[in-house]
N, C-alpha and C positions, 0 to 999 in steps of 0.2 A: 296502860292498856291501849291498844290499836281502836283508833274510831271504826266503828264499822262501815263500809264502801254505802254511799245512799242507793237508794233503788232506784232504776233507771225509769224514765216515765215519759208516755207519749199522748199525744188528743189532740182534736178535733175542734174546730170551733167554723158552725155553720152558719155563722152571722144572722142574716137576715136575705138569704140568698133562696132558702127551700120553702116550700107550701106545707102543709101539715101534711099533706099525702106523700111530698118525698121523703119527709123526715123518717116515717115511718116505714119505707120504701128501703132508705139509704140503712136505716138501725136491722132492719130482719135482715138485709143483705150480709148487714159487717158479721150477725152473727152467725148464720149460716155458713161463713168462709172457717167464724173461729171454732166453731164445730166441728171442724172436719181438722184443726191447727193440732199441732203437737201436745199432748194433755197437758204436760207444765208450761207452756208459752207464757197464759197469762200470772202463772206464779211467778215469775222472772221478774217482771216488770211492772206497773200501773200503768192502764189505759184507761182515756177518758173522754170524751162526746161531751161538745158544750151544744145544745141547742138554743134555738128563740126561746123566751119565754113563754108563749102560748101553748108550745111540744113539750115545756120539760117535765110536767107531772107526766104523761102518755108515755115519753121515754126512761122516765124511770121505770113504770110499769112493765116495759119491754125487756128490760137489761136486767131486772128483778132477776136475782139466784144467780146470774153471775159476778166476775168478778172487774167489769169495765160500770167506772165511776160518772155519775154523771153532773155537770156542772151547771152552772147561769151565766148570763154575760155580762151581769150587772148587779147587783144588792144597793140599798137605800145604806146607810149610815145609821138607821132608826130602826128598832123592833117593829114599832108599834106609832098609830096616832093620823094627823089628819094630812097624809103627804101622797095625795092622790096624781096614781100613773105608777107609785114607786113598787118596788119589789123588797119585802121583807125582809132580811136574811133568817129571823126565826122560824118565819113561815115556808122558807126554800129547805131549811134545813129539818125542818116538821114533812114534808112529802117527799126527802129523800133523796135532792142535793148534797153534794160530798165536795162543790171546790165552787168560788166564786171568779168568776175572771173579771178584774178591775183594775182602772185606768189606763185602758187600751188607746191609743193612739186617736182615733177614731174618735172617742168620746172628749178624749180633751182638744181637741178642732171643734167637732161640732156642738158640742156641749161647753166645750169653756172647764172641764174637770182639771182643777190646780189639785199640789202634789200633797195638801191639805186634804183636801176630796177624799183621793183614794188611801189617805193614811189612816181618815174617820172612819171609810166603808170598812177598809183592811182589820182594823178594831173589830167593828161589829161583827163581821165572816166570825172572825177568830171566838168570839166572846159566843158563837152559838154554833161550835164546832161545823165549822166550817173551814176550809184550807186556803187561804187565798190566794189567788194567783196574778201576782201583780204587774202589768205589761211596762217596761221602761226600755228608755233608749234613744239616742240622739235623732235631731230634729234633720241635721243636714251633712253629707256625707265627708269627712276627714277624717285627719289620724286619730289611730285608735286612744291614745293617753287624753286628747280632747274628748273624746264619744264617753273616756271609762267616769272622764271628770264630772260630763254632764249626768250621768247614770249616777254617780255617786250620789249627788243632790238626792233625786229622787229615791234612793235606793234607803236611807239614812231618812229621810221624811215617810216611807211606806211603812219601816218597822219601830219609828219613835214613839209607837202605842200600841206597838203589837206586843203581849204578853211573852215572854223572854223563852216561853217554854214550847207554843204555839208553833206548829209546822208552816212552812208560807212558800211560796213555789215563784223566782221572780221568771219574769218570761223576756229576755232581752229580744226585743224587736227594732231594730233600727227603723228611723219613720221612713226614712229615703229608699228600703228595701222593702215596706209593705207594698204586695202588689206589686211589683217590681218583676224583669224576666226571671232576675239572676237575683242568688241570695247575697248578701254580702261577704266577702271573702274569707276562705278559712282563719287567717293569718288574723285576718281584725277582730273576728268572733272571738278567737281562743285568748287572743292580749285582754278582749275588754271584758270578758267572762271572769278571767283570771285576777284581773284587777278589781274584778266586783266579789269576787271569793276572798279576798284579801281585805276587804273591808273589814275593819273591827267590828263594825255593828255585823257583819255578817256572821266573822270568826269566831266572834267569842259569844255567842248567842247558843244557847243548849238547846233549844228545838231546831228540828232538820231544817234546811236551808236547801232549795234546789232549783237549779237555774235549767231555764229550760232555752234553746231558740229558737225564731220565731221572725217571718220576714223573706216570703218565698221560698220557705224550707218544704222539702217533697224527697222523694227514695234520693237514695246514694249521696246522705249526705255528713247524717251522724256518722258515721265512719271518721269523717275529716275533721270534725269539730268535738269531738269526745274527750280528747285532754281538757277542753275547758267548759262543758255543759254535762248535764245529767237526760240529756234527752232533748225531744223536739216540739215545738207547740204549731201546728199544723193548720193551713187555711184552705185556699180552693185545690190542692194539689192532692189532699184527704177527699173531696170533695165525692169521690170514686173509691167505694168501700175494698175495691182491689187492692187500688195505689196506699189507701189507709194499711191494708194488712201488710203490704210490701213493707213498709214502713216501720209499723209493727216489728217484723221478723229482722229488720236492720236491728233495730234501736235492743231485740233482745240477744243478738248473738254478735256484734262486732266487739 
């Protein structure tokens, strides 16, 4: 029997860039665009808004009744106990987070997050239905069979305790293109996507696998990189609930 094609999938992730009045701002914006959007648009595909943590109960409240997901930027490794600052994953997933986004680039500079870190939180997401989303991708820019190499490591340490059946979303962000003018070239994305699809731990794993990318991605771009990703993971270029929908409308009809 024919695997079924995964469903295509797009989001947001507003760092630490908005104040609680633009998050609010940017969220009624996106959805009064999709209001007015093609009635099945968001049947087609998954959308999803990661905010700060201090918006994301308020933005779940907002997004309530539709069908755009909303995520964290971060989850503890722990349900529970005395690990003060951290963020729960039970408790994210108790007020109606759907996706945790971990081991972001960002976090292991600043934070020191080894590939241990984000394989414990990647657990935890999963173990209280949570979907993880886990950020991987070379430190410095060369050929793509080097980038797919280093990605391998991580990729094989994220799901070595992920539950075999558990959905998990990797998001290839090369570090040398985050923030970056230019994303990193179609040509290297689609080699090291493809080499990350090709992993055994990826392949033979019976829950969805879907890579998303991520690294100065904005409109007109999934088009060129769709042989080897399932969508796009979006930074300041979303940032403009327009350019989000544009993006949108790419990711569901190319």
């Amino acid at each position: 029997m024919a695997t079924p094609p995964r469903r295509r999938i797009v989001g947001v992730s507003t760092k630490m860039y908005f104040s609680a009045a633009r998050t609010r701002r940017y969220v009624s914006e996106l959805l009064q665009i999709l209001t007015s959007s093609p009635p099945d648009l968001l049947a087609r595909l998954d959308v999803f808004v990661i905010p700060d943590h201090i918006t994301l109960a308020s933005v779940v409240s907002q997004l309530a009744g539709t069908r755009v997901l909303v995520g964290a930027q971060d989850a503890s490794c722990e349900d529970a106990g005395p690990f003060t600052g951290e963020a729960s994953p039970a408790v994210l997933a108790e007020v109606g987070c759907r996706i945790v986004e971990l081991g972001h680039a960002e976090r292991r500079r600043l934070f020191g997050e080894t590939d241990r870190d984000v394989a414990r939180k990647a657990a935890a997401a999963a173990r209280n239905g949570l979907t993880p989303l886990v950020c991987i991708g070379e430190r410095a820019r060369g050929e793509a069979a080097a980038a797919a190499g280093e990605c391998r490591v991580q990729v094989e340490a994220a799901l070595a305790d992920l539950p075999d059946g558990a959905d998990v979303i990797l998001a290839y962000e090369p570090v040398w293109a985050i923030g970056a003018a230019e994303p990193a070239g179609a040509d290297h994305v689609v080699s090291v996507t493809k080499a990350i699809r090709a992993l055994d731990c990826v392949r033979r794993r019976k829950g969805t696998t879907r890579i998303l990318y991520g690294g100065s991605a904005g409109p007109g771009l999934f088009a060129k990189l769709q042989d080897g990703v399932d969508g796009l993971f979006l930074g300041r270029f979303a940032h403009d609930p327009a350019q989000f929908y544009r993006t949108i409308l790419e990711v569901a009809t190319a």
